[in-house]
TIGU-192733 format. One record per residue (C-alpha): residue in three letters; x, y, z. Coordinates in steps of 0.5 Angstrom, whole numbers, plus 500, padded with zeros to 3 digits. Example, Ala and Ser with C-alpha at 12.3 -4.5 7.8 and 13.67 -1.06 7.14 Angstrom:
ala525491516;ser527498514;
// end
This chain:
unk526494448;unk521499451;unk524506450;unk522513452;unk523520449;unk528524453;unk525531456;unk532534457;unk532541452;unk526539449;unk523545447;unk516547449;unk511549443;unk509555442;unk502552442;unk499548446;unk497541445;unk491538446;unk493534451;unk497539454;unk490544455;unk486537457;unk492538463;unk491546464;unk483546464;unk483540470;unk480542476;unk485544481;unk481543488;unk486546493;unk484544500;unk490543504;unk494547501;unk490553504;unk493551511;unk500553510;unk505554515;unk506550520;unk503544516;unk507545510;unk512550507;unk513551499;unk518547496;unk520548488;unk522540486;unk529540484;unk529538476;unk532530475;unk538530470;unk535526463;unk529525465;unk524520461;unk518517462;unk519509463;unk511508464;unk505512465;unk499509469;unk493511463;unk487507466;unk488512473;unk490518469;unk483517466;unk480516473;unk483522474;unk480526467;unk488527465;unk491525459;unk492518457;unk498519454;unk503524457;unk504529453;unk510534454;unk506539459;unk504533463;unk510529463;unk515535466;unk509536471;unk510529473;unk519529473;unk518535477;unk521540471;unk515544471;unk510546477;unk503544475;unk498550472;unk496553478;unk499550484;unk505551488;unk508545491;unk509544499;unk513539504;unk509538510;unk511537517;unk510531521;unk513527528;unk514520528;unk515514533;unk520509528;unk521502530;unk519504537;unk522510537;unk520518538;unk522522533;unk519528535;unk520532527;unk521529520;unk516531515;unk517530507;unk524529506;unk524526499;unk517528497;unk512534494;unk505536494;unk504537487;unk496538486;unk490537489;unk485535482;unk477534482;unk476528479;unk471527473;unk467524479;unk467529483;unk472527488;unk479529490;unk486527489;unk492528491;unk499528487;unk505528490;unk512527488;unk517522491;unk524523490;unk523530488;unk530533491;unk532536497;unk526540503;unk527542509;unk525536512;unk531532508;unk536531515;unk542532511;unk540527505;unk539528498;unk531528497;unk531523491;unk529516490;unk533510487;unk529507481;unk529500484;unk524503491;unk522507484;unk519501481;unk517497487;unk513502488;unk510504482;unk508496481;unk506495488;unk501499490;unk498498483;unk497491485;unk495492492;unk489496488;unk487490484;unk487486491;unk482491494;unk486493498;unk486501500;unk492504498;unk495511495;unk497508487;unk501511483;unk500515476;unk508515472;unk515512473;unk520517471;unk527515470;unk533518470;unk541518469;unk541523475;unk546519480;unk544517487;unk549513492;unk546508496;unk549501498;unk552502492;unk552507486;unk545507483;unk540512479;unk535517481;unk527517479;unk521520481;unk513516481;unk507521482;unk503518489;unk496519488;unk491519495;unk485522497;unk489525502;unk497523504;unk495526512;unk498521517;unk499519523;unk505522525;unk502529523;unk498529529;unk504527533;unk508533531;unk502538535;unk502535540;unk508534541;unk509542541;unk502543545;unk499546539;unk491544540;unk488548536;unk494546531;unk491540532;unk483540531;unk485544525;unk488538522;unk483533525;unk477537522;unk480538516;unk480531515;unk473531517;unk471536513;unk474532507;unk473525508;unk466525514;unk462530512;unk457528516;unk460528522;unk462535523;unk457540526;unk457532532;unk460535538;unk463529538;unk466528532;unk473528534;unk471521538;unk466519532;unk472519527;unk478517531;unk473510532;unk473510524;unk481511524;unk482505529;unk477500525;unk479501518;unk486501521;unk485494523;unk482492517;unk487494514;unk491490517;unk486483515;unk488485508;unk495484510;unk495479514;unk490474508;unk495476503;unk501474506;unk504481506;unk509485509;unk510493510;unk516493513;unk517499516;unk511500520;unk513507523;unk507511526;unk509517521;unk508511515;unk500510517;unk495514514;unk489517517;unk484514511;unk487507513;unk491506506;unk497502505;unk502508506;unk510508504;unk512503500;unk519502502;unk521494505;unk515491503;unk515485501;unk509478500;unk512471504;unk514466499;unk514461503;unk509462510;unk513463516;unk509465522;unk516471524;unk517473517;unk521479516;unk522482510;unk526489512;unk534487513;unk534493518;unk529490521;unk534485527;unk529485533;unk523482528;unk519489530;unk515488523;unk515481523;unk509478519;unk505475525;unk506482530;unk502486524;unk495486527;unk500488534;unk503493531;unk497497527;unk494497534;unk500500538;unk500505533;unk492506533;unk495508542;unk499513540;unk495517535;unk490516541;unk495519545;unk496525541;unk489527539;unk487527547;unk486534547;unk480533542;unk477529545;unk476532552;unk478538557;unk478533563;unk484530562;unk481523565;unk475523561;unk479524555;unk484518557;unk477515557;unk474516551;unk481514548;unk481507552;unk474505549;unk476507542;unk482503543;unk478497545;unk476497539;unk480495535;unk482488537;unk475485536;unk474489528;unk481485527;unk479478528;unk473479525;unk475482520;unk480476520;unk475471521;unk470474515;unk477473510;unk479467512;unk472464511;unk473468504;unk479464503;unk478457505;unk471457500;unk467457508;unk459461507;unk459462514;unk464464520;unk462458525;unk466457532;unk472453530;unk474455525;unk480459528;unk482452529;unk482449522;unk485456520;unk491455525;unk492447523;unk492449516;unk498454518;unk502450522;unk502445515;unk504450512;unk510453516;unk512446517;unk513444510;unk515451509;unk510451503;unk508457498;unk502461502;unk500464495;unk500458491;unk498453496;unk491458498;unk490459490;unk491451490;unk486449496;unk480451491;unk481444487;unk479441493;unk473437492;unk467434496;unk465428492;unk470424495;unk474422501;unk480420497;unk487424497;unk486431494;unk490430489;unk493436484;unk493441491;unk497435496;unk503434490;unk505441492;unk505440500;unk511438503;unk508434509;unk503430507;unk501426512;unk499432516;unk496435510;unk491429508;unk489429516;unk487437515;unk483435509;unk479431512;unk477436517;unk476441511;unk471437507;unk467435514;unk466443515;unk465444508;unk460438508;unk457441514;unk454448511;unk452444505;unk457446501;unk458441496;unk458445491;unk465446488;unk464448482;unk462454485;unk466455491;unk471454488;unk470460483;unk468464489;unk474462492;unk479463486;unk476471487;unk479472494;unk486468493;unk490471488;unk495467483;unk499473481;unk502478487;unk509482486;unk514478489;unk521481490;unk523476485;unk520478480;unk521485481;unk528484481;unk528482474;unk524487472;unk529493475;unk535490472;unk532490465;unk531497468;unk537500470;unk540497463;unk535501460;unk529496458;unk522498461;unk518493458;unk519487463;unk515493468;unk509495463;unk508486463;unk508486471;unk504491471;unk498489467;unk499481469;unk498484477;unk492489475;unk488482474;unk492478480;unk485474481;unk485472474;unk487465470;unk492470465;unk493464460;unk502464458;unk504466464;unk503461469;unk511464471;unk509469474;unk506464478;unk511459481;unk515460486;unk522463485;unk527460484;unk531456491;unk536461491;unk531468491;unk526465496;unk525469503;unk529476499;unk530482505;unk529488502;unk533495506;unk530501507;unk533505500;unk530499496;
// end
């Protein structure tokens, strides 16, 4: 059982460590943190009850040219015991369309800005707490993360690093015997999210809605400032940037879709200005592909299903759009204008975007017409026999060319069979007709773009239930298997089947 010290009571050396002196002397880089209100107000973290360290990124602490190992000084800054040297935390304000719908103030409810750091290779990160107790932004609530959302994102975002996809990540997992009421009596935790900037889409809502313009060109050049340094003496900048935005938004949303990855809480207020996967709550990756998969129970209409992702990321895209109107022309029509032509868009970055991924997936050199059609039919395959969209991708690079024989060792693992053998055949005449018969190689190249390792919820779960009777290891295992999801981990082919028949298609509510 892996265990940690408790930091309760512990008394602080009268001496520093060296580690804790590695931790005063890294580099503060306190940018945001110079805007003050109305951006954010100061809040103190409310100390968890019993606090201990249940797992420590040391590969993104290095990045980040702290301490490998934890030592006392770093371990309470991350608990929220202590501030961290020289900084004051801060919960930033911000608005939100939730499901649809306006919210014109939420903000952090349940999280911190903690630091602001200069990397050993010189770029800026962000730490920040969640589930570090009560802000003015808590609408009544208790400030604090149950360890089970604690631990889904702690490993998810993690993995999602590994798959290649933007993403804030995660420096340490805290537990605590802190109780929290949610569906049921649980216990409290806090991660540590690190990003280059946690600036969302929401924030932009917020001062527009209150009529604050110049409010909002200072959020909007900070950001340019920090992120497009290039374009900041460009008169048209603003335009510039909230191009980029509206591109990598949709890119983002390819890296979703290829994955079989579902967000499941699409709010504008949980979408980042730097096109990161934002707020890992109700997330989950499709066991079984279904066009209208939904993994958020909260979720009854299917506005964030699976298939209405890439709609939703461009419907967002509209109300950021909508938001930063004054930034982008004094003449409200010119500026509905300019807004209109970026949004275009963000349709075509998408599907190529898309076509490019699913190329990569299917082993294909070239995007050539039809291939949309061969993808589709694959698909249709899949969601008829109700086939496992991870496994099945990771399958299709033992297809071979040299023969025209039945495919055998990936056909085994599809349930209509007859419809799988007649897209097989469609598959080798488009990879035949690039010349593509290499299939040592492809399916190398292959193996690189579909993982065989993704957190299902399944897997999750049994690590949060070791977890909650106080057994970390079954986390450190999901976390190094999913920090190589590309590759063949020899012993741990479980980790790769499917789950169980009565742990398939697990819906996840909002306080998970």
């Amino acid at each position: 059982m892996a265990t940690a010290p408790d930091l309760a009571g512990a008394a602080r050396p009268g001496r520093l460590t060296e580690p804790e002196r590695a931790l005063a002397a890294v580099p503060l880089s306190p940018r945001y943190a110079r805007f003050g209100d109305p951006f954010h107000v100061p809040v103190a973290a409310t100390p968890l009850r019993e606090p201990h360290l249940a797992h420590f990124n040391s590969r993104l602490a290095d990045e980040l040219g702290l301490p490998v190992e934890a030592g006392h000084e770093l371990t309470a800054a991350l608990a929220g015991d202590c501030p961290w040297p020289g900084y004051s935390a801060s919960a930033s304000v911000y608005a939100g369309h939730q499901f649809g719908h306006w919210v014109p103030q939420l903000g952090d409810g349940r999280a911190l800005l903690i630091a602001e750091l200069r990397t050993p290779c010189g770029e800026r990160r962000e730490l920040q707490l969640k589930g570090s107790g009560v802000t003015p932004y808590s609408r009544g609530l208790d400030g604090r993360a149950a360890l089970r959302s604690s631990i889904r994102e702690y490993l998810c975002s993690e993995a999602m690093h590994a798959l290649g996809v933007p993403t804030t990540r995660c420096l340490s997992l805290i537990a605590s015997a802190e109780p929290v009421q949610r569906e049921k009596s649980e216990t409290a935790a806090v991660v540590c999210r690190v990003a280059p900037s946690f600036v969302r889409f929401g924030q932009f809502e917020y001062f527009s809605y209150l009529g604050q313009p110049e409010t909002l060109a200072r959020l909007a050049d900070h950001v340019i400032d920090e992120h497009y340094p290039h374009l900041q003496e460009r008169a048209d900048r603003h335009a510039l940037w909230l191009t980029d935005v509206v591109e990598r938004t949709a890119e983002l949303m390819a890296q979703w879709q290829a994955l079989g990855f579902c967000h499941g809480v699409m709010n504008t207020d949980n979408f980042s200005i730097l096109g990161l996967t934002l707020d890992y709550g109700p997330f989950g990756f499709m066991d079984r592909f279904r066009q209208y998969h939904v993994c958020n129970h909260s979720d009854f209409d299917g506005r964030y299903a699976y298939g209405a992702q890439p709609e939703v990321g461009q419907w967002n895209c509209s109300h950021l759009l909508r938001a930063c109107l004054p930034l982008l022309s004094a003449q409200p029509e010119a500026a509905r204008e300019t807004a209109n032509g970026i949004l275009e868009g963000y349709a075509p970055a998408y599907h190529q975007a898309m076509r490019r991924r699913w190329a990569d997936k299917l082993g294909l050199r070239e995007v050539r017409e039809g291939d949309t059609g061969l993808v589709n039919d694959l698909l249709a395959v899949m969601q008829h026999g109700r086939n496992d969209f991870t496994r099945t991708l990771r399958h299709l690079a033992d297809i071979r060319t040299d023969t025209d024989g039945p495919a055998h060792g990936v056909r085994e693992h599809m349930t209509d069979i007859e419809a799988f053998d007649a897209w097989v055949v469609d598959y080798r005449r488009r990879l035949r007709a690039e010349q593509n018969t290499n299939d040592a190689r492809r399916a190398e190249a292959m193996n690189r773009v579909n993982p065989k390792y993704v957190l299902r919820n399944h897997l999750a779960q049994a690590a949060i239930e070791k977890a909650e009777a106080g057994d970390y290891s079954a986390i450190a295992t999901l976390f190094e298997i999913l920090s190589r999801p590309y590759d063949e981990q020899a012993g741990r082919e479980a980790y790769a089947a499917e789950p169980p028949a009565n742990q398939r298609d697990i819906e996840v509510s909002c306080s998970s």
